[in-house]
C-alpha positions as CSV (number, residue, x, y, z in Angstrom):
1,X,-24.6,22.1,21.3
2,X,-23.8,25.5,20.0
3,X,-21.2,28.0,21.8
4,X,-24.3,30.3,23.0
5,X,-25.3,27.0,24.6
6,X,-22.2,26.4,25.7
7,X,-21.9,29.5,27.6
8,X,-25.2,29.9,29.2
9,X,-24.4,26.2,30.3
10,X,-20.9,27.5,31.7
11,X,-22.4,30.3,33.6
12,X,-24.7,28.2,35.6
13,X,-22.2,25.8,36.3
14,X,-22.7,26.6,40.3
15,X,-23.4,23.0,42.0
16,X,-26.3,23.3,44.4
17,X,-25.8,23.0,48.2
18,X,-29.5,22.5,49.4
19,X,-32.8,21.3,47.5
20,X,-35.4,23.1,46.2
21,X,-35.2,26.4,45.2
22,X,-32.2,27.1,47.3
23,X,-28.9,27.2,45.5
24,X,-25.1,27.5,47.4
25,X,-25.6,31.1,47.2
26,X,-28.6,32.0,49.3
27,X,-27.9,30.6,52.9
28,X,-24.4,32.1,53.0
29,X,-25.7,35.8,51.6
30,X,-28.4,35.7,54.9
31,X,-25.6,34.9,56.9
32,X,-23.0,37.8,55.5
33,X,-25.7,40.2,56.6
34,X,-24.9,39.5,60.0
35,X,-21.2,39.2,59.8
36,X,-21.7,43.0,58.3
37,X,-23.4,43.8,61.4
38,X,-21.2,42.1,63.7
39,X,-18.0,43.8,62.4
40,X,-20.2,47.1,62.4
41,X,-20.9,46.4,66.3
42,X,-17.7,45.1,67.1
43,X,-16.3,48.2,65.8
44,X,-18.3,50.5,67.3
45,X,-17.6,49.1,71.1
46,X,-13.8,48.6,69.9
47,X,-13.5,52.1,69.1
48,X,-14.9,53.5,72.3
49,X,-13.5,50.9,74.5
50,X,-9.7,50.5,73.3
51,X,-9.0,52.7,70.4
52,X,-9.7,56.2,72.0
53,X,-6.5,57.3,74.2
54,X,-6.6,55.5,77.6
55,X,-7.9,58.3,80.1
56,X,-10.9,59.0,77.5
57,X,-11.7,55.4,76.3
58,X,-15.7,55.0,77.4
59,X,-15.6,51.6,79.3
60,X,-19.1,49.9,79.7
61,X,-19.4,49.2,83.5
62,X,-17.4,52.2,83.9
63,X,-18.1,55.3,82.4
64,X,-21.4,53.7,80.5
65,X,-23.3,51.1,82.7
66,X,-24.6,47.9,81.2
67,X,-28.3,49.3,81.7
68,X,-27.9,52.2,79.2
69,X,-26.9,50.2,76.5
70,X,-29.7,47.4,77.2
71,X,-31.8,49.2,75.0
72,X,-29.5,49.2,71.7
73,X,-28.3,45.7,72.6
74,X,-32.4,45.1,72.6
75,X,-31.9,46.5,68.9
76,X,-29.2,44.7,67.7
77,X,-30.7,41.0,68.3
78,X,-34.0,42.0,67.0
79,X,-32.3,43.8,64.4
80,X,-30.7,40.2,63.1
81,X,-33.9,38.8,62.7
82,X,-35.2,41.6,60.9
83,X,-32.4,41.9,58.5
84,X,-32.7,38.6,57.7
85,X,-35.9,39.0,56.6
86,X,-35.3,41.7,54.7
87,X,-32.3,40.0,53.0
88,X,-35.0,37.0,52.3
89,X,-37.7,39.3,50.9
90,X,-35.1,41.2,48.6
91,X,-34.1,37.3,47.3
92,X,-37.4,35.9,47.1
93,X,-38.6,37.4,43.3
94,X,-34.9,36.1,42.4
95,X,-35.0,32.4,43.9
96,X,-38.7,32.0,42.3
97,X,-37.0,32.7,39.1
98,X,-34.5,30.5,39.7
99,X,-36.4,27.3,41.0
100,X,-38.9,27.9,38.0
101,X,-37.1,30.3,34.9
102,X,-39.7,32.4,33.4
103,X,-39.5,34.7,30.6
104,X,-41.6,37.7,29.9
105,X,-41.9,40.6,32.6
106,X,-41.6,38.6,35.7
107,X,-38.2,37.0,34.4
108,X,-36.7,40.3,33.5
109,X,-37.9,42.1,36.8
110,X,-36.2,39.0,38.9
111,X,-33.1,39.3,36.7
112,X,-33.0,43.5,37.6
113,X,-33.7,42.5,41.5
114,X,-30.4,39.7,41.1
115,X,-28.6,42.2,40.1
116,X,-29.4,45.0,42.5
117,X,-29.3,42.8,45.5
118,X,-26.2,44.7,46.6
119,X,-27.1,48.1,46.6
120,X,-30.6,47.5,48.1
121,X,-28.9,45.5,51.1
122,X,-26.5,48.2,51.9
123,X,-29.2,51.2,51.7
124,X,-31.2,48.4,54.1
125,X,-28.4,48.2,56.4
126,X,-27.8,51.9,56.7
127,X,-32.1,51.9,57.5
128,X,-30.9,49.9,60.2
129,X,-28.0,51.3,61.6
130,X,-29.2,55.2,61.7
131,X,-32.5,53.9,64.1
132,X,-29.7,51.8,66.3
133,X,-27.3,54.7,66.2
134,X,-29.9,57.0,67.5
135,X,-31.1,54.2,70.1
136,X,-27.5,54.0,71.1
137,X,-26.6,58.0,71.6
138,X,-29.6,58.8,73.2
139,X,-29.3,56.0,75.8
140,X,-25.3,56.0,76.3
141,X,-24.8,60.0,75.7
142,X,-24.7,62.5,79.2
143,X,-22.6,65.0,77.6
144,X,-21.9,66.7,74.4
145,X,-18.5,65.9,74.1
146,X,-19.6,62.2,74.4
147,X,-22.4,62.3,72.2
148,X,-20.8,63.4,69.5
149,X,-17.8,61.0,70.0
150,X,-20.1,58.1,69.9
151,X,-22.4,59.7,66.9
152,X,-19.0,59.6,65.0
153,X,-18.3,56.0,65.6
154,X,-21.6,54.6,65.3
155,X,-21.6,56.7,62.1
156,X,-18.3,54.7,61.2
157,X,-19.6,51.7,62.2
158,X,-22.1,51.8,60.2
159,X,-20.3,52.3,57.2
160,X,-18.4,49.1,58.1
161,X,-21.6,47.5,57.9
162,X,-22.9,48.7,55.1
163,X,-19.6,48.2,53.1
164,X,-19.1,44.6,54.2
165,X,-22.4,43.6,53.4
166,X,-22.1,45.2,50.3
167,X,-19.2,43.2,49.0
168,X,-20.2,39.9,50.9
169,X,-23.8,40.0,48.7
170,X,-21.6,40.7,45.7
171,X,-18.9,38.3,46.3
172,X,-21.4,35.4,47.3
173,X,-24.3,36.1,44.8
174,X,-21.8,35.9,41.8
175,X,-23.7,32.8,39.9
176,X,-27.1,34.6,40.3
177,X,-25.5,37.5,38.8
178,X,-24.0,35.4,36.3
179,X,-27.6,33.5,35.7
180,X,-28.8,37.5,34.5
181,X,-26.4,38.9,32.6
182,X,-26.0,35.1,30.4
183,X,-30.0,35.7,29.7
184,X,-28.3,38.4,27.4
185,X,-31.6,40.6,28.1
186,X,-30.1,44.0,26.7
187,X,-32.8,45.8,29.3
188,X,-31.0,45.3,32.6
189,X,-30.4,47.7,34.8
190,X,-26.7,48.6,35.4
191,X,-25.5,46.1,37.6
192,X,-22.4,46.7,40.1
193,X,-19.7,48.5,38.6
194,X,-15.8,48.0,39.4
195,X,-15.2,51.6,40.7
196,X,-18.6,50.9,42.8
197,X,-16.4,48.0,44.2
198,X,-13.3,50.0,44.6
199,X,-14.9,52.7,46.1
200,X,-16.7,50.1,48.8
201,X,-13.2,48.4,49.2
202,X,-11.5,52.1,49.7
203,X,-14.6,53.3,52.4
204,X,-13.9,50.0,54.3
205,X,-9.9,49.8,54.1
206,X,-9.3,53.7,54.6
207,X,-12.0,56.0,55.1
208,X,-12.6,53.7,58.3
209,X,-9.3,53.8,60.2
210,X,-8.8,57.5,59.1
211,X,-12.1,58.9,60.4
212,X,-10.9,57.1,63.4
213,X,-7.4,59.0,63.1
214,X,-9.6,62.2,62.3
215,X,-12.0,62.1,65.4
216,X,-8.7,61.4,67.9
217,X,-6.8,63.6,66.5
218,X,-9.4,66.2,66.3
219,X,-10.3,65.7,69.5
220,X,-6.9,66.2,71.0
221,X,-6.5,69.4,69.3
222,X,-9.3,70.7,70.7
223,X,-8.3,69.9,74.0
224,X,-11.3,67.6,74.7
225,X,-9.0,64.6,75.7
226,X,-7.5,64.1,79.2
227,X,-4.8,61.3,77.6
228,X,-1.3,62.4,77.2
229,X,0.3,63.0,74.1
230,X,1.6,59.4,74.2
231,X,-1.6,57.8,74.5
232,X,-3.1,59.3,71.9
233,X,-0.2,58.9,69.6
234,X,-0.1,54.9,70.6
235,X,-4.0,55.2,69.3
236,X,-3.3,57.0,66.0
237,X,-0.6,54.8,66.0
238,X,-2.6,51.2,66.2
239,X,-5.3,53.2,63.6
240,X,-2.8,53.3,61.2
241,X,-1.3,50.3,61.4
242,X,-4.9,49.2,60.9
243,X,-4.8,51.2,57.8
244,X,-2.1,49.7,56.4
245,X,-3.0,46.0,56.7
246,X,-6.8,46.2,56.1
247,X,-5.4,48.7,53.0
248,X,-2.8,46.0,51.8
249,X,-5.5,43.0,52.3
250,X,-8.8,44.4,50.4
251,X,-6.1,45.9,47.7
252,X,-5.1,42.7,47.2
253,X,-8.6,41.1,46.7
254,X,-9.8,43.7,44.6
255,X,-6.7,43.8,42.4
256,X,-7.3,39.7,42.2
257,X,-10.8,40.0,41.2
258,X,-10.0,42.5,38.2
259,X,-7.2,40.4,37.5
260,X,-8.4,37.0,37.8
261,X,-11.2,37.4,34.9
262,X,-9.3,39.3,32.5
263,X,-6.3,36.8,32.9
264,X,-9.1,34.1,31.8
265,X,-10.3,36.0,28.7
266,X,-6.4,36.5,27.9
267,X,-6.4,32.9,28.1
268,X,-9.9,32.5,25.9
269,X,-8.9,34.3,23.1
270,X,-5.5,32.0,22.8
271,X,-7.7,29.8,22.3
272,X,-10.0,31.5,19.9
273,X,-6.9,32.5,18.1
274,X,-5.9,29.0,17.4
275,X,-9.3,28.3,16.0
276,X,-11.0,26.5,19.2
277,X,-14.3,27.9,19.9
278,X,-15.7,24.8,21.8
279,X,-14.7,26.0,25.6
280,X,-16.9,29.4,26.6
281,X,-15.4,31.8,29.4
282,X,-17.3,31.3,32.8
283,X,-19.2,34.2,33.7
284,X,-18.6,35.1,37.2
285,X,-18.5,38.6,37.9
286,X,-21.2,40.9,37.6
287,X,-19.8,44.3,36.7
288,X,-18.8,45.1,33.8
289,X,-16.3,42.8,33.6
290,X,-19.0,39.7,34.0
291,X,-20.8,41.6,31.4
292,X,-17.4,41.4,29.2
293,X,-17.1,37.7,30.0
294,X,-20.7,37.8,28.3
295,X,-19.7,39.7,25.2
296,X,-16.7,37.4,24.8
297,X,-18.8,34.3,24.7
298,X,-21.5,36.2,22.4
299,X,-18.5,37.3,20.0
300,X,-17.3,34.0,20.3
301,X,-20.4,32.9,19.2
302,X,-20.4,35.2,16.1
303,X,-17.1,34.3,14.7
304,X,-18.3,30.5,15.2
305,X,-21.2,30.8,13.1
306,X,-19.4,33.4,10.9
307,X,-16.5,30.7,10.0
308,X,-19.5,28.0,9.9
309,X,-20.6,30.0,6.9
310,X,-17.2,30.4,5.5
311,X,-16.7,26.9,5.6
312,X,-20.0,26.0,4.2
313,X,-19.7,29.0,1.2
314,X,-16.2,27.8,0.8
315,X,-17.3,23.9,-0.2
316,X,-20.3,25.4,-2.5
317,X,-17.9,28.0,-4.3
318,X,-14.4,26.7,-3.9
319,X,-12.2,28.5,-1.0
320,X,-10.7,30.8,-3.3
321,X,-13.8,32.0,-4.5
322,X,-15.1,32.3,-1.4
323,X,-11.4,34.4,0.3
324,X,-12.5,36.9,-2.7
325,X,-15.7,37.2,-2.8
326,X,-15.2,38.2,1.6
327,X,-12.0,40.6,1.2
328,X,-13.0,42.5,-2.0
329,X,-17.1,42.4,-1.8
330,X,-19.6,40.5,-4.4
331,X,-20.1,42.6,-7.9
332,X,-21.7,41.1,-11.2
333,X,-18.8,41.5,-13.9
334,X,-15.6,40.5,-14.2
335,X,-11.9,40.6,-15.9
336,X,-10.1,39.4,-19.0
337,X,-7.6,36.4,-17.4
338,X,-5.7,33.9,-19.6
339,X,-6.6,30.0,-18.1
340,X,-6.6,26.9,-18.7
341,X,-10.1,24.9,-18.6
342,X,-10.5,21.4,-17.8
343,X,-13.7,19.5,-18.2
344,X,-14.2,15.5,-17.2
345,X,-16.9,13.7,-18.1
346,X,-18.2,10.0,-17.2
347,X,-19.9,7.6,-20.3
348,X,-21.9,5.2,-19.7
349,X,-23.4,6.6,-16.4
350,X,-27.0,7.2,-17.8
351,X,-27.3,3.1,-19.1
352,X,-25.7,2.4,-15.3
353,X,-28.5,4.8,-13.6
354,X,-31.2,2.5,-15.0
355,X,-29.2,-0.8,-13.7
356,X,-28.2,0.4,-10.5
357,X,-29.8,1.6,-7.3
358,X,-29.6,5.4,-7.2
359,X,-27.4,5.1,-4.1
360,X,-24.6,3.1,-5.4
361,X,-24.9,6.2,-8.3
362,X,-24.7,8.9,-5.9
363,X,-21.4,6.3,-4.3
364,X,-19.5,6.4,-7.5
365,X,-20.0,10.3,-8.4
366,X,-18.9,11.2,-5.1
367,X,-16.1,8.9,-5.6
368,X,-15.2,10.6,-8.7
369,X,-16.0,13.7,-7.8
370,X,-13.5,13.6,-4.8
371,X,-10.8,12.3,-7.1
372,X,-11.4,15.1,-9.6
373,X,-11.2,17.9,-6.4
374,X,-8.6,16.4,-4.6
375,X,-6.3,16.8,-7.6
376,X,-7.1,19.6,-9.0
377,X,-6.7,21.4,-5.7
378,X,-3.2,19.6,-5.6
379,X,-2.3,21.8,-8.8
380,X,-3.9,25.1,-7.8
381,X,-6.9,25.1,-9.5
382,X,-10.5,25.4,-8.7
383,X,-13.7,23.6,-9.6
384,X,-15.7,25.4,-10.7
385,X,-18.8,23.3,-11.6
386,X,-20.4,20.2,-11.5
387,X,-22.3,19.5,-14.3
388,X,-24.2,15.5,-13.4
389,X,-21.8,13.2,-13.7
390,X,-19.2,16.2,-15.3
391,X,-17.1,18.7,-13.9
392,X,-15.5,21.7,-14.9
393,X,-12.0,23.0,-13.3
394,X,-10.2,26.4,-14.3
395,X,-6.5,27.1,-13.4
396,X,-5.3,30.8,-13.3
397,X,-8.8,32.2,-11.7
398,X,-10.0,33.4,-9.3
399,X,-6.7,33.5,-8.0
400,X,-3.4,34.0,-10.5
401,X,-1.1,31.5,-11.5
402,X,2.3,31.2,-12.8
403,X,2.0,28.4,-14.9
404,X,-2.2,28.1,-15.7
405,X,-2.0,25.9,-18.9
406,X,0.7,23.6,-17.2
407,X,-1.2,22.8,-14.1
408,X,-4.0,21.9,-15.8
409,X,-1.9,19.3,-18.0
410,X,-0.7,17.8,-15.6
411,X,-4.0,17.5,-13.6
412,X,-5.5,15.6,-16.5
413,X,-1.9,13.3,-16.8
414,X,-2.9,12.3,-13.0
415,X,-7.0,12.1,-13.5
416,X,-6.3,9.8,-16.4
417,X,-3.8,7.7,-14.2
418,X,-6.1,7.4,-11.4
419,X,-9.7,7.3,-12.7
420,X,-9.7,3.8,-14.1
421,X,-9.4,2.5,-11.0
422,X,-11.9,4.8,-9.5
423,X,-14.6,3.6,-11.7
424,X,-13.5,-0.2,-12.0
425,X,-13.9,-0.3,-8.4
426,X,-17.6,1.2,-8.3
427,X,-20.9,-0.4,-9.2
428,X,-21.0,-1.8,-12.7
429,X,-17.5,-2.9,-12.9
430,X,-16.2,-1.5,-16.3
431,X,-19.5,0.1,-17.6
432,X,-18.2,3.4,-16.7
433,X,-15.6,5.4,-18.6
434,X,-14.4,9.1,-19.3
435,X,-13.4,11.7,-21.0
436,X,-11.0,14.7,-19.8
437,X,-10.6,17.6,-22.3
438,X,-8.3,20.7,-21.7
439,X,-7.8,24.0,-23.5
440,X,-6.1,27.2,-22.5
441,X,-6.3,30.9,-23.7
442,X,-8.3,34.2,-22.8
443,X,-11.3,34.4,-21.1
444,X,-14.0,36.8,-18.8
445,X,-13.7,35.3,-15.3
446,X,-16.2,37.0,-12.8
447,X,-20.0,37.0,-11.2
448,X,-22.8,36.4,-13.6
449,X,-26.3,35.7,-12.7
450,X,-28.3,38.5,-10.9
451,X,-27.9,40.5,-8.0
452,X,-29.3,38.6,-5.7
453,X,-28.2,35.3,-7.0
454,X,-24.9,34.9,-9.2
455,X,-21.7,33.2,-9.3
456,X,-18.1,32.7,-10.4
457,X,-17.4,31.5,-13.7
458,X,-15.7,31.6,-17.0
459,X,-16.8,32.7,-20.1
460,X,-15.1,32.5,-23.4
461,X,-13.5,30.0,-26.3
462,X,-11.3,28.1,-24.2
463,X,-14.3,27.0,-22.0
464,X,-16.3,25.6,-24.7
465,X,-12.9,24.4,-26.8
466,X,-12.3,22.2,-23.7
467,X,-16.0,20.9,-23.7
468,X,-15.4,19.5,-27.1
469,X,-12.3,18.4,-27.3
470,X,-13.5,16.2,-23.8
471,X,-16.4,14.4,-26.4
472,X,-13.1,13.3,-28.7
473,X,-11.4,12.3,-26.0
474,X,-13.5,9.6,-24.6
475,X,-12.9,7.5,-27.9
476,X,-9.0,8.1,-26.6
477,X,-7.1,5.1,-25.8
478,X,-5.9,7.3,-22.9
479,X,-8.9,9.2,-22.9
480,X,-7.4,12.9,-22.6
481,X,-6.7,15.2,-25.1
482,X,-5.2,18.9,-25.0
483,X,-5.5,21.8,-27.3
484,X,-1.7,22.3,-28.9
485,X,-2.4,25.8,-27.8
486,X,-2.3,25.0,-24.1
487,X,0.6,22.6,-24.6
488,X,2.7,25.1,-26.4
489,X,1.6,27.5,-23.3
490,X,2.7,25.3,-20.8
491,X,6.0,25.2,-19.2
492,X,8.6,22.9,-21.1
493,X,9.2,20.9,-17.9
494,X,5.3,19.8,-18.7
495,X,5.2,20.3,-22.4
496,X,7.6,17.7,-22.8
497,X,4.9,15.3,-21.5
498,X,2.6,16.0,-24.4
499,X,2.8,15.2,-28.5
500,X,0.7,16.3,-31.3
501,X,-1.6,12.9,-32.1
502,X,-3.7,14.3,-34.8
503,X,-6.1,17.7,-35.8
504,X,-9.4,17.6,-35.7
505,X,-12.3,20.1,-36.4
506,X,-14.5,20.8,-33.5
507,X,-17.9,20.9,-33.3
508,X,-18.9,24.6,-34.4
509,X,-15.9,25.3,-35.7
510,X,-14.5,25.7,-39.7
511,X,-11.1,24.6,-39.2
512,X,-8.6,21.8,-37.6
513,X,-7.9,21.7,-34.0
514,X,-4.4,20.5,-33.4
515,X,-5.5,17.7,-30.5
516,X,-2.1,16.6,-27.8
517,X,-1.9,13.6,-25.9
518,X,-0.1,12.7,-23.3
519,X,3.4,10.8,-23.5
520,X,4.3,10.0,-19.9
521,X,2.4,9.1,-17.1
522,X,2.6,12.0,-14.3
523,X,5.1,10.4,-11.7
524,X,7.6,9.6,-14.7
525,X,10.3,12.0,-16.1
């Protein structure tokens, strides 16, 4: 499973609650609807009834009787099974979609309706409330003074409503929104924002409580009030007090569910940092901090399959190659570079092909192929081609090195040391030997090929030098020779290792080759 798999997988991690096509989400967002109208009711009658000053609180039984206010009470129940049924029909597109996932226009428009479940409830709510508010001052109000009191509060009220069941659809309907935004369809419409949070959290924590303080205090400097001074200060007094808890409580929520998600991608990209992609963030919020939880995991996904190609470039070309190639671009030339060239070949690998089944074949190369790569990589070199059953090594390119013809000696003192028992071990016992060949001296290292397809090599002398002296050297007792030009360029630490054996005269060329063997295994002095 890919990360993109992984994260869509993440973000509709929700267990269900019910069967069906109803999901933990759905029964609780029905019920939030009414809690929003409850705490718009109950503040409404708490207002009038114990937050105005004493003398001018508007009892019911007293200075409202019970009849008056039959008519919004009426309302209010019928109004909960009609804002339920709203809050079903607003769901319905969305839990179709979710019971049965389609793609295409219906699947994008039930994504668009998840996300803009919030906004559509609170506009529904405030439908509501302005028919009960009118219900409710044209049945309770017998004076001016009182009408407008009680327009105010049901006008507060219903802001309290509408505000509450705006952050309990958003709270609760988090997976849904999470379900949308993972489908990573670029054609949504905006979804909630943070400041359209904030700004809900603010109307509900302070704009409440100080239109409260505003209509008391108003009204007592206007002289509509009979409560003393002391009674109306007690009621500013319990207002604010209201301010400063409801104020403190929502702050912290809101601060916690800004915090809480960008604490988790702190702690995702740790992770990412130390090169684990396996674990995506969960996507949980639906503004645009869900939608950054989504570009995290998407990113995520791009690096993944970004080193995925590294890696895989990196075994085709050699890593150094492959570093270069990504910091300084891809260009067909190249550079004059002294190096040392080392070429191995296997004998007796084309009679063994006929004998042998062609996977014990493939068993052997890779064998000796991973011998050949693991120590040449020990001394800093690269590989720079597999030729059959050959291979080709360079030291001092791409990358430079201090020592080129010395690490390449001492590469072939170790291949010859451990080869032998390579290929004694493999199919066909001792039918196998080998030749390893190294020369040293200036060459064109860079891109050839075409534009669209090249790679790195070396081109000059040493390269073929190095191809002929390897034929010699498979009639070697050891079965490596060296150019004396790449012994004499070698450090003396590793030039002490070698010893002219004999000169020979190379294949193409018109005069004497002075050929070096080895002396001393690698691990002796």
């Amino acid at each position: 499973m890919g990360f993109r798999d992984r994260a869509r997988a993440a973000a509709a991690s929700f267990p269900p609650l019910l069967t069906g096509s109803f999901t933990r989400p759905w029964p609780l967002y029905v019920i939030g609807i009414q809690i929003a109208n409850v705490a718009g009711a109950a503040f409404v009658f708490g207002f009038l009834q114990y937050l105005l000053p004493g003398d001018d609180a508007i009892r019911i039984g007293d200075e409202v009787e019970f009849d008056q206010i039959k008519p919004f009470l009426g309302y209010l129940a019928m109004t909960a099974v009609l804002a339920s049924g709203v809050a079903w029909l607003l769901a319905r597109p969305v839990i179709v979609w979710q019971s049965a996932p389609q793609t295409g226009a219906n699947g994008h428009a039930a994504r668009n309706r998840a996300l803009r479940i919030p906004p559509l409830l609170a506009w529904a709510l405030a439908a509501f409330w302005t028919i009960g508010g009118i219900i409710f001052v044209a049945s309770t109000a017998d004076s001016v003074q009182f009408a407008v009191i009680t327009s105010l509060t049901v006008a507060i009220g219903a802001g309290t409503a509408c505000a509450i069941g705006y952050l309990f659809a958003e709270r609760v309907l988090r997976p849904v929104h999470a379900d949308a935004i993972a489908s990573g369809d670029a054609s949504l419409r905006k979804p909630p924002s943070v400041s359209s949070r904030l700004r809900v959290g603010w109307s509900v924590t302070v704009l409440v409580p100080v239109s409260g303080i505003v209509v008391v205090a108003t009204a007592a400097l206007t002289g509509s009030l009979r409560s003393s001074a002391e009674a109306v200060l007690s009621s500013i007094l319990i207002l604010s007090a209201g301010l400063l808890v409801g104020s403190l409580a929502v702050t912290k929520l809101t601060a916690g569910a800004i915090s809480d998600p960008i604490n988790q991608l702190r702690a995702a990209l740790k992770r990412v940092q130390a090169g684990d992609y396996s674990t995506p963030v969960h996507i949980y919020d639906a503004t645009e901090l869900g939608q950054l939880q989504a570009g995290f995991n998407e990113m995520v996904t791009a690096i993944e399959e970004r080193e995925e190609l590294r890696d895989l470039f990196g075994r085709y070309v050699g890593i150094d190659v492959a570093r270069r190639a990504l910091s300084d671009g891809v260009a067909l030339g190249g550079e004059e570079r002294f190096v040392a060239v080392l070429f191995v070949d296997l004998t007796g690998s084309t009679n063994l092909a006929m004998q042998q089944p062609p996977a014990k074949i493939v068993t052997l190369l890779n064998n000796f192929f991973h011998v050949v790569v693991e120590a040449v990589d020990r001394h800093d070199g690269l590989v720079n081609k597999f030729l059959g059953d050959a291979a080709m090594a360079v030291f001092g390119a791409p990358l430079e090195h201090s020592d080129p013809a010395g690490a390449a000696l001492a590469a072939a003192r170790e291949l010859a040391q451990r080869l032998p028992y390579i290929l004694r071990t493999g199919p066909g016992d001792d039918a196998v030997g080998f030749g390893i060949g190294v020369a040293a001296g200036s060459t064109v290292a860079g891109n050839v090929g075409a534009a669209h397809r090249l790679e790195y090599t070396v081109i000059g002398d040493p390269v073929n030098e190095a191809a002929r002296i390897t034929e010699l050297a498979k009639d070697e007792p050891g079965c490596v020779l060296a150019s004396a030009t790449s012994v004499s360029r070698a450090h003396p630490d590793e030039a002490q290792r070698w010893q002219i054996v004999r000169a020979e005269v190379l294949r193409g060329r018109g005069v004497p080759t002075d050929l070096a063997a080895p002396t001393l295994p690698l691990n002796q002095s």
